[in-house]
N, C-alpha and C positions, 0 to 999 in steps of 0.2 A: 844794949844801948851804949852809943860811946859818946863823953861828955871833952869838949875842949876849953879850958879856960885860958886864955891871955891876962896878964897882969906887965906892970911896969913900965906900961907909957905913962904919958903926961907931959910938961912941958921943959924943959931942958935950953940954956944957952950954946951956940954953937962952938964946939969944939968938948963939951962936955961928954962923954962917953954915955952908953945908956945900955942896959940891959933888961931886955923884954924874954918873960919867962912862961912857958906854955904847960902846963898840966893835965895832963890824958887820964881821964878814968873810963872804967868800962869795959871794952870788949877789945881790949889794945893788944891782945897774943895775935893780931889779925894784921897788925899794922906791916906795912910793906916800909913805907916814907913816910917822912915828916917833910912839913916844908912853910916856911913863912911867905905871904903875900903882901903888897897894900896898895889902897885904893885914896888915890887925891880926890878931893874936890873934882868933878866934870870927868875925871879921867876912868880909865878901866882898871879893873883891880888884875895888876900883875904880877908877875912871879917876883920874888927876892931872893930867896934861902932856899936849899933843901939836901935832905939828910937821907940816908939808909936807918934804917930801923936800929940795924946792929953797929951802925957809926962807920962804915967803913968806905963809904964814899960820899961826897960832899956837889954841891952846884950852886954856882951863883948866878945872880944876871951880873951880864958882862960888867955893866957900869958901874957894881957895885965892890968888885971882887977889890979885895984889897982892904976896904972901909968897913964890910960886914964879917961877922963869923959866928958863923950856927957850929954848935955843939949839941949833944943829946945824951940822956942818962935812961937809958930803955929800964935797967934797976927800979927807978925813979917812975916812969912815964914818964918826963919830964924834956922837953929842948926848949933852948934858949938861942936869942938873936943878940950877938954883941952889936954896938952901932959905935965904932972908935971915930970921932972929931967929927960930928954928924955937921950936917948942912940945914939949913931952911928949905931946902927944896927937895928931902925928903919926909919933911912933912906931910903924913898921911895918919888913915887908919890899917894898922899892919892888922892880918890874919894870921891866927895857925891854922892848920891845915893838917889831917893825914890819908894817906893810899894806901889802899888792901890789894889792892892788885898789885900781882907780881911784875915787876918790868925790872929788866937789866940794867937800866941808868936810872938817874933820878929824874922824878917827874918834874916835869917844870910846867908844866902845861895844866890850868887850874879844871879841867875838867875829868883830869885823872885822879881828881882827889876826892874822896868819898864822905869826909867830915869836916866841919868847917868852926869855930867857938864865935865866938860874938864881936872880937876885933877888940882892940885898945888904940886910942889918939895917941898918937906921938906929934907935936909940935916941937919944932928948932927955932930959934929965936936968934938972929942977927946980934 
């Protein structure tokens, strides 16, 4: 059984920094990637973040890169989403997400990922 929990959203003014932190128990010696999602109101839940297990390569979505930074402490089960000078319009519910399947790059594509935790609201506030 593998358990994912999100903590650390909630509501935040814009420009506040936020750290959303993700807790893996379970069956995690399996884990390929880590990867963060999130899903707006009407919209589709897409990629955001994603990580190598062992930390050694990283992927963003493009529009994100710069503003987001995933880290991971495999030690731990543990990655985290930094969100530096967040906006109102990425207000969503972020996912974590991990892949057992072995693939060369990071997955970014949410049907490569095997487990999925319950999500956390993140609202930005103008």
């Amino acid at each position: 059984q593998v358990q994912l929990v999100e903590s650390g959203g909630g509501l935040v003014q814009a420009g506040d920094s936020l750290r959303l932190s993700c807790a893996a128990s379970g069956r995690t010696f399996g884990f390929v990637s880590m990867g963060w999602f999130r899903q707006a109101p009407g919209k589709e839940r897409e990629f955001v973040a994603g990580i190598t297990w062992n930390g050694h390569r990283t992927s963003y979505a493009a529009s994100l890169k710069g503003r987001f930074t995933i880290s991971g402490d495999n030690a731990k089960d543990t990655v985290s989403l930094l969100m530096i000078n967040p906006k109102p319009e990425v207000t969503a519910v972020y996912y974590c997400a991990a892949a057992s399947d072995f693939r060369s790059t990071v997955p970014t594509n949410r049907n490569e990922y095997n487990y999925w935790g319950q999500g956390t609201q993140v609202t930005v506030s103008s």
